[in-house]
C-alpha positions as CSV (number, residue, x, y, z in Angstrom):
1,X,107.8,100.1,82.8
2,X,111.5,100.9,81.1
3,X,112.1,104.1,80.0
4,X,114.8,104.2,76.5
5,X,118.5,105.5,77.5
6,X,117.2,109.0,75.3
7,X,114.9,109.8,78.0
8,X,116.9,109.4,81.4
9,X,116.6,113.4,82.8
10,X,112.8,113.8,84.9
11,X,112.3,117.2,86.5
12,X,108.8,118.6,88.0
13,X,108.4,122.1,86.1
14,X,105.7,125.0,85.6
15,X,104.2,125.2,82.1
16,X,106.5,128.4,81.3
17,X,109.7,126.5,82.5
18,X,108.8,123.3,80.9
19,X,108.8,125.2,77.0
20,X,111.9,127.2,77.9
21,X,113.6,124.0,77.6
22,X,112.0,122.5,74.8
23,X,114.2,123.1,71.3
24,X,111.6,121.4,68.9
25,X,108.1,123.1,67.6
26,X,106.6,119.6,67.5
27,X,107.0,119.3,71.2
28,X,106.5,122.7,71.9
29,X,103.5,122.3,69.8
30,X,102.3,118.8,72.0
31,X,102.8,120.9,75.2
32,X,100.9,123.2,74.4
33,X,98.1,121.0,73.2
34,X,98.1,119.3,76.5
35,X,98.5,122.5,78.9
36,X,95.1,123.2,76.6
37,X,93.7,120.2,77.7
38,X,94.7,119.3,81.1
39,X,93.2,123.7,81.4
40,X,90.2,123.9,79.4
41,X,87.1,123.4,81.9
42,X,85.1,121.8,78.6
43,X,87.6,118.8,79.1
44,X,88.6,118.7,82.5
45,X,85.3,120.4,84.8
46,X,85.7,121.5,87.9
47,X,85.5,118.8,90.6
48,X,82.1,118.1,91.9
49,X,81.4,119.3,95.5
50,X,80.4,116.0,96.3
51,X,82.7,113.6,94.8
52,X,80.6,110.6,95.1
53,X,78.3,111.6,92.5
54,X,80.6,113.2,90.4
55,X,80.5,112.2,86.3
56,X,83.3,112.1,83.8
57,X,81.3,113.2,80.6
58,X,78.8,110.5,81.3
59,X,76.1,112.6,78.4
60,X,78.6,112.1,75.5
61,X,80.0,108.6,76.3
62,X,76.4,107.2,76.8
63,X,75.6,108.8,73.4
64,X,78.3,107.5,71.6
65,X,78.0,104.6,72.7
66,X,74.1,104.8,72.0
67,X,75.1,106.4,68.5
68,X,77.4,102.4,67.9
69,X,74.5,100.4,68.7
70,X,72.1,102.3,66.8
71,X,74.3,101.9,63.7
72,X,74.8,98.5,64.3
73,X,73.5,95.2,63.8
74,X,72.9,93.5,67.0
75,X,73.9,89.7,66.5
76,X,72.9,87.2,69.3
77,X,75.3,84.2,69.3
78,X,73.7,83.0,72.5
79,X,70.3,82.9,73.3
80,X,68.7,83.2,76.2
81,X,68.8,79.2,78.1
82,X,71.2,78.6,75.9
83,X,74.7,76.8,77.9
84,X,78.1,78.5,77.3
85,X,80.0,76.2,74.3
86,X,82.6,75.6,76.8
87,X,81.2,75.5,80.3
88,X,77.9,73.3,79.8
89,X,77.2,74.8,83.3
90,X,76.8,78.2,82.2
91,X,73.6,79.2,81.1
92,X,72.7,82.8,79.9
93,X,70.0,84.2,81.4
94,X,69.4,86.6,78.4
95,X,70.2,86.7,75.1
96,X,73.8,87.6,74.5
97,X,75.5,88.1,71.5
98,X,77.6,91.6,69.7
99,X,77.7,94.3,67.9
100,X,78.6,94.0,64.8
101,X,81.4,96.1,63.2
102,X,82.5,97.1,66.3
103,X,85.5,96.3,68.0
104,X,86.1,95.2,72.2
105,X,88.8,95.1,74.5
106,X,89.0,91.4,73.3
107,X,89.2,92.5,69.5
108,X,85.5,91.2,68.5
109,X,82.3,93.1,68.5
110,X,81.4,94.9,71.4
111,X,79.1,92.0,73.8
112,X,76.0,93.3,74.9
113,X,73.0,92.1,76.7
114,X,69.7,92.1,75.3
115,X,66.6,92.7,77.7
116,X,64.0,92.5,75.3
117,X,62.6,96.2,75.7
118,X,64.4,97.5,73.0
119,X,68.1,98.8,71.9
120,X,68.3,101.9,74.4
121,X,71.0,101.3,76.9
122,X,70.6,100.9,80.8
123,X,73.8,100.3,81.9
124,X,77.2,98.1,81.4
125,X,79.3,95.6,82.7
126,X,82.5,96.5,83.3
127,X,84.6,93.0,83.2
128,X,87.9,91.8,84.3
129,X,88.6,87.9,83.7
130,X,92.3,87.0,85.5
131,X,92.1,84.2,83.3
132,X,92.5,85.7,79.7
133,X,93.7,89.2,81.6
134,X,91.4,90.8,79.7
135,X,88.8,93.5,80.8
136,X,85.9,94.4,78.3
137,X,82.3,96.2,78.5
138,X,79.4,94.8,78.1
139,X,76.2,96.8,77.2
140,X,72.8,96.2,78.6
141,X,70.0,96.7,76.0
142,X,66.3,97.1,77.0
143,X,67.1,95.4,80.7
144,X,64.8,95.5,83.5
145,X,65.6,95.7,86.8
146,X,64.7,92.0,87.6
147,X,67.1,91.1,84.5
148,X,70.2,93.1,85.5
149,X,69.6,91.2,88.6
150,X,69.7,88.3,86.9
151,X,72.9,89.2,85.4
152,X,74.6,90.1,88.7
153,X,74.3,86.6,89.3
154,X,75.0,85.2,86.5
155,X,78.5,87.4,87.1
156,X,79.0,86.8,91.0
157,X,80.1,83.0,91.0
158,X,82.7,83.3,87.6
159,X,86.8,83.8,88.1
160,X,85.5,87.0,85.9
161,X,83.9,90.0,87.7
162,X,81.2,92.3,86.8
163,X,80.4,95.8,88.3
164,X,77.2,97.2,87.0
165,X,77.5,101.0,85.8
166,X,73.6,102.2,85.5
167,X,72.7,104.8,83.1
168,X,70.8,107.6,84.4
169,X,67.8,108.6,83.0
170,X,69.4,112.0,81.8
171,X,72.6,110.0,80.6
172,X,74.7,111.0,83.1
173,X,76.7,108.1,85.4
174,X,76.0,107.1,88.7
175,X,78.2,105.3,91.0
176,X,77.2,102.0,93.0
């Protein structure tokens, strides 16, 4: 990271001390927004007491993201036994395809999974490939557990890794 010649002074202060100094209402205004947001228990809760099964507004994110692939049409570009266009070795377990409309962290449709028990989301994959340096998600549809199993595997031997993210039954993460 470089920070621009116009912002060279850096100095730890409280809230109070930190507008004193300000001589704009625009930033005045964008502190106070954040002080509003980094405060506001709706936005930032109080830490669970047990830190491993803590969520970060798991409920809303699972049904927004529920909300894109109920609006969306799912399109499979690669069905299930189907071999990867460029790695003839790589065969998807599942059907595999996007969401149309939508946009991923590699500027096409959002991939997802499909299980075959419907749209409702179990889980994602989150992805990193070193490769492309990308990371992207990857949303499981209608997956049993023997298929998300399947998946694992299909992740484990790539250059890209996979960790699974399971959707509770009330919506809410859990960690692995």
């Amino acid at each position: 990271m470089r920070l621009s010649r116009e912002h060279v002074e850096i100095a730890w202060l409280t809230h109070g001390e930190a507008l004193a100094r300000l001589t704009w209402d625009s930033n005045r205004h964008a502190l106070w927004e954040l002080h509003e947001r980094l405060t506001d228990p709706e936005v930032w809760p109080a830490p669970a007491a047990n830190p491993a099964t803590a969520t970060d507004h798991g409920p809303d994110v699972w049904q927004m993201l529920q909300d894109l692939v109920d609006t969306s049409q799912i399109v499979v570009d690669r069905p299930a036994g189907s071999a990867h266009p460029r790695f003839p070795d790589l065969v998807y377990p599942l059907d595999y395809g996007y969401l149309d409309g939508t946009r991923g962290g590699d500027g096409d449709g959002i991939d997802c999974w499909l299980g075959g028990a419907g749209t409702h989301i179990v889980g994602v994959f989150l992805t990193v490939d070193p490769r492309k340096r990308d990371a992207e998600i990857k949303v499981l549809l209608g997956c049993s557990p023997d298929q998300i199993h399947a998946l694992r595997q299909f992740h484990r031997p790539r250059p890209q890794r996979a960790l699974f993210v399971p959707r509770s039954p009330t919506g809410a993460t859990s960690r692995l």
